[in-house]
N, C-alpha and C positions, 0 to 999 in steps of 0.2 A: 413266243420267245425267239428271239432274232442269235441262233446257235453258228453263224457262218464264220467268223473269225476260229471258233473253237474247229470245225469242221475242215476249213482251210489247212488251219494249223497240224491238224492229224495228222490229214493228206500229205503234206511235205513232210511231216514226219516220216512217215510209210515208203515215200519217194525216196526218201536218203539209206534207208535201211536196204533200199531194192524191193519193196515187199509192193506185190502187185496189187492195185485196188481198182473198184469201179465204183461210178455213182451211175444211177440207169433206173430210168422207170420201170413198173410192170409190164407196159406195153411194146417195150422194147424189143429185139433180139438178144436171148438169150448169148449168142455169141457177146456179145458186149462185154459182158461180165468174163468172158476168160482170156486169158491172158494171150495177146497177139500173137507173140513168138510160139507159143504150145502151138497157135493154130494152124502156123506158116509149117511149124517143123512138123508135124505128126498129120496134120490135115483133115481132122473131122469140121462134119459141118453138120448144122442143126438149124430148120427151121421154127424151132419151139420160142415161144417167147418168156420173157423173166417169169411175169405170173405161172406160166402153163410147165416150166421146169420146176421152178422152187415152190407152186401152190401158196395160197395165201401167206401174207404175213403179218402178222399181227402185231399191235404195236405194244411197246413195252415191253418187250421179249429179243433179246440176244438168242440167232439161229447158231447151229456147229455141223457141219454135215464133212461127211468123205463120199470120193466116187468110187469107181470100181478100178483107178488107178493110184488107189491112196492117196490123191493130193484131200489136206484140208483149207475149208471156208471158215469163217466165220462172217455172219452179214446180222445186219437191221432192217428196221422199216423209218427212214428219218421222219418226225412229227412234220405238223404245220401241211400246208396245202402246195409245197414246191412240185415241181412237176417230175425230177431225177428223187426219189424218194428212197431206193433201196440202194444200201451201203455194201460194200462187200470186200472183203477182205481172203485174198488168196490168188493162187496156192502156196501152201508150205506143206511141210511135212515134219512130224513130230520127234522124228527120229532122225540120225543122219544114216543111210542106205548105202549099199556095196551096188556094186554091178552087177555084180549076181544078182539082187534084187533086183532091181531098177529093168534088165534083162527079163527077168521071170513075170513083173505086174507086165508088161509092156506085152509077152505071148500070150498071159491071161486074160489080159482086157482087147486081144485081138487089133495091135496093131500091126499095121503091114508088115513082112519080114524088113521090107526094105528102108524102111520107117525106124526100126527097135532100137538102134545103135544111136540114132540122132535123141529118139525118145530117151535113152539114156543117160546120152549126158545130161539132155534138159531136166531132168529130172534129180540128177546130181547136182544140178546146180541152186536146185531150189534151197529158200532160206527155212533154217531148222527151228522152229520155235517150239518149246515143250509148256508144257501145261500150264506152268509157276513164271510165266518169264513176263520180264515189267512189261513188255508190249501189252501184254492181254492186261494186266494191273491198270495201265494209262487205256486203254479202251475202254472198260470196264467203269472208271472214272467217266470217259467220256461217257458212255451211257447213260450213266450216274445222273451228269450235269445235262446231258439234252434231255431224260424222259422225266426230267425233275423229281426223280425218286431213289431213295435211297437201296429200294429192292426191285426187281425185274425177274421174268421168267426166263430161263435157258431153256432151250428145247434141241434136239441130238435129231438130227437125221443123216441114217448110217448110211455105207452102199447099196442097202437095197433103195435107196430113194433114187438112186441111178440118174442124176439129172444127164446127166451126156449122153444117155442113151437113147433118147429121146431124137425119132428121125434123123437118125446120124447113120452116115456109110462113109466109111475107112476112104480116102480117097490115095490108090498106091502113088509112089513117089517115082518118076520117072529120075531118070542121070540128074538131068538137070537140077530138078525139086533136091536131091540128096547134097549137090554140090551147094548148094544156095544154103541149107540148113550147118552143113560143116562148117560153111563161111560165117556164115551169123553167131557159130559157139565157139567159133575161133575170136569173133570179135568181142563175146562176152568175157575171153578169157584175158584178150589185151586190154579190155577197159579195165577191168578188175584190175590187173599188174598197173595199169595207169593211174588208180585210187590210190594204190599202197604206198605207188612211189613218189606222188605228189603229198603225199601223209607225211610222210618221210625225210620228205625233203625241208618241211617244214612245222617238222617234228611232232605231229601232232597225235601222241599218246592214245588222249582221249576217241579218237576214232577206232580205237583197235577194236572193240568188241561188237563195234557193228560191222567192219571190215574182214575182221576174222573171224564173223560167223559166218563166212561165205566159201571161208575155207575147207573144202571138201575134193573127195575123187576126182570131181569135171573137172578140175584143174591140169589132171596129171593123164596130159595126154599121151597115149600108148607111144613109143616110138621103138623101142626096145623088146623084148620077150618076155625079159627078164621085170618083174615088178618090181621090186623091191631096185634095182638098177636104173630103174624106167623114174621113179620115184625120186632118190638121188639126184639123178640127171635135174628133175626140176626144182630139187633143192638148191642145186648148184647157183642154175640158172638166176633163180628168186636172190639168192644171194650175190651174184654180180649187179645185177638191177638195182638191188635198195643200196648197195653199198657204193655204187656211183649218184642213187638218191642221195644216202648223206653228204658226200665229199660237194654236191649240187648246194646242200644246205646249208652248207659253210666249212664242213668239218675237216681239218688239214689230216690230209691222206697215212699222214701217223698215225691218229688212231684209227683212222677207216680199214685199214692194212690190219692193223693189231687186231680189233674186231672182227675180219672175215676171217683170218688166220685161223681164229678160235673155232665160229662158225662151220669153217672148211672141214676141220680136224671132227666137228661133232655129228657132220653129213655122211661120214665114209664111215664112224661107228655105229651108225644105226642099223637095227637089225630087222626091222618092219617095216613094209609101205603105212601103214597105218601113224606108225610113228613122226613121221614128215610131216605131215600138216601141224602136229605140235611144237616142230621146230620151225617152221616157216611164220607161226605166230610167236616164235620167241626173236627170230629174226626181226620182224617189222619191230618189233616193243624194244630192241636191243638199236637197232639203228635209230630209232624215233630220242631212245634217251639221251642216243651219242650225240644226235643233233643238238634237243635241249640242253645239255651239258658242254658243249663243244663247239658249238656254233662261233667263226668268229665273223657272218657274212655283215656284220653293219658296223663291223671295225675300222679305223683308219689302218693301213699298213703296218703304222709304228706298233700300236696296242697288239694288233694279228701276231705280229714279231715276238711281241713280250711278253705275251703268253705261252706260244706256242716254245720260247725258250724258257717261260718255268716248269710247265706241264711234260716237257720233254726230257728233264731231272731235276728232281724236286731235292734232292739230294746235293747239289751242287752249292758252289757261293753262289748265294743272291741276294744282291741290295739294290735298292734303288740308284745310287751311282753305278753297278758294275754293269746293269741293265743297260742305262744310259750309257755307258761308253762303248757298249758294244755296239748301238746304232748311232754313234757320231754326235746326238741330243746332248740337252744339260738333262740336269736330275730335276729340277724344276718343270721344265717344259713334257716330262716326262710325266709326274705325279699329275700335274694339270687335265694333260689327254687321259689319261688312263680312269682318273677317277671320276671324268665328264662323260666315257664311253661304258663303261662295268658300272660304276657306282659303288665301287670298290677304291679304298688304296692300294698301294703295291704289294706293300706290307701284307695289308688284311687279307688282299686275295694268295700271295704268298702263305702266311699262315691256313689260311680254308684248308690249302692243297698238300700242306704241311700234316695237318689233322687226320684229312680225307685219307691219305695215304697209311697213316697210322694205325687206324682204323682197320683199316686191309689189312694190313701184315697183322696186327693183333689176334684177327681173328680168323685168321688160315694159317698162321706160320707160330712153332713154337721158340719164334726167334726171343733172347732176353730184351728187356725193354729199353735197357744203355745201346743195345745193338738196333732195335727199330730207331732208333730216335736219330742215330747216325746215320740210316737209309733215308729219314727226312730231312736230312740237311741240319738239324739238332745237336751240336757239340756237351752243350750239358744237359744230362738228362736230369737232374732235379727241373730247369727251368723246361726243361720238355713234358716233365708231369704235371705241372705249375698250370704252361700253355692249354695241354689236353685237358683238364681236367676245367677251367675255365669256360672251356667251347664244348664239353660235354656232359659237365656235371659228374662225369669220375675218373678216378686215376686209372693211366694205364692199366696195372693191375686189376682195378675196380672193375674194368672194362672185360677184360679180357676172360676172367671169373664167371660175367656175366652171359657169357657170348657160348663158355661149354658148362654152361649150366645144367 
């Protein structure tokens, strides 16, 4: 069965999530199989090879092991007579870990004093995947499809299987070695900010939940005493970053401004470090949306202009002449651009934003409905409940009924 397309495809799966993998014969060096950056920042070394750490592997059988520094594996044996046969997949960890831990495995499993700090962030940084999570489901598939069987054997080998223990001596970290390991999780920490803000910039949602699985401690590096302040601080930070991401992605610095405002105000209320990483993934998913919503980067100037003056008060007169005379155009020339860039009229997209806002005030404010309809630019509200009630299938009321149900 010729499974390399499928195999490939893993692989670059695995690569975009950040999730460390190897393909490596038996005969190989064990080092292979772990992951570069562990080896440079902590510095064990093993002359054992795949076979001689992981002991036979059988085929048709999904392995699961941990070491004696909780990181987990999972691996294979791939079919057929290639010569890289054994797959492998790690480290992760199942759980996301404090410092204190990360601190505490690190004196357990004896690594250097001068090692334990570095060992900890890298170990903060690892990706968290728990039991249920679709990676093992799409693996598991894959397995499915290469052993060509619907059922397979799992087999558990715990930390007593100790593969890293295996002719391995701690090698200590002189200045140097420690400088070079800070530099490398300093650069893990810019790459990441580089992910998010290129995400961001080009709005793209759907990245969040492999981007902000990565969301952990490593991120929040110490500067301050104070944690919970220390934490903040790179709230703040994260939120300068994505919020000139968006303004990058098109989004006119009204709402960029408006959204960190908000942002700003929810950084200085928080009362846990632990808390921040929930708000730095509501940050990218709040910029990402302002993008997709707001974007006007593949506009002509005119259209940029004619949006950004209905979106800026939707309450105001607007018609497609008062538009036009504000930028010197006919009304013709006007409805032409607008509706060949949006795919919208002026009208249509005026009404959207007429609704959109409706919407809002309905359901946070107990303003009466003749009074929201006037905040959208709405002089009669029979024809305002006519409008809403068209583009949402219920009246005002109907809506709003439904909303403190």
């Amino acid at each position: 069965m010729n499974y390399e397309n499928e195999l490939n495809f893993f692989l670059d799966v695995l690569k975009k999530c950040h999730i460390h993998a190897a393909l490596v014969g038996a005969k190989d060096s064990f080092m292979q199989i772990l992951d570069p950056h562990f080896v440079s920042v902590v510095g064990w070394k093993s002359d054992a090879t795949v076979r001689q750490a992981l002991g036979e592997i059988e085929s048709n059988t999904k392995y699961k092991f941990s070491n004696e520094f909780k990181f987990q594996y999972v691996y294979i044996r791939l079919p057929g007579e290639r010569e890289k046969n054994v797959f492998s997949i790690g480290p992760y960890v199942c759980a996301a870990p404090s410092l204190q831990d990360a601190l505490e495995i690190a004196e357990q499993a004896g690594v250097p004093l001068g090692a334990q700090k570095a060992f900890a962030e890298y170990y903060l940084s690892l990706p968290v995947l728990s039991e249920g999570d679709r990676l093992f489901v799409a693996f598991d598939a894959f397995c499915e499809r290469i052993f060509q069987t619907a059922s397979f054997a799992i087999v558990e080998r715990n930390k007593a299987y100790r593969p890293f223990a295996l002719s391995q001596t701690a090698v200590a970290h002189d200045d140097f070695d420690s400088i070079e390991a800070n530099i490398k999780m300093m650069e893990m920490r810019y790459n990441f900010e580089n992910e998010l803000i290129r995400a961001v910039s080009l709005g793209q949602q759907h990245k969040g939940s492999t981007l902000l699985s990565q969301l952990n401690q490593q991120l929040f590096e110490k500067r301050v005493a104070d944690p919970l302040r220390n934490a903040k601080n790179y709230c703040i930070i994260m939120n300068t970053l994505l919020r000139k991401a968006a303004e990058n992605g098109g989004v006119h610095p009204i709402y960029v401004d408006k959204e960190s405002s908000r942002l700003a105000m929810k950084i200085e209320l928080l009362s846990a470090p632990q808390a921040c990483t929930d708000l730095m993934a509501e940050m990218f998913l709040s910029y990402c949306r302002l993008v997709y919503k707001h974007s006007t980067k593949s506009y002509s100037p005119i259209v940029k202009k004619t949006v950004l003056i209905i979106d800026s008060d939707i309450s105001a007169e607007l018609s497609l002449q008062s538009l036009a005379k504000r930028q010197g155009i006919s009304a013709g020339y006007l409805a032409t651009v607008f509706k060949k860039e949006t795919g919208k009229t002026v009208l249509g997209y005026i009404n959207d934003k007429r609704i959109e806002h409706a919407t809002y005030l309905l359901g946070t404010t107990s303003l009466q409905i003749q009074t929201v309809a006037l905040h959208c630019g709405v002089m009669d509200v029979q024809y305002f409940s006519k409008m809403f009630k068209k583009k949402t299938g219920k009246t005002p009321k109907e809506y709003r009924e439904a909303v403190y149900r």
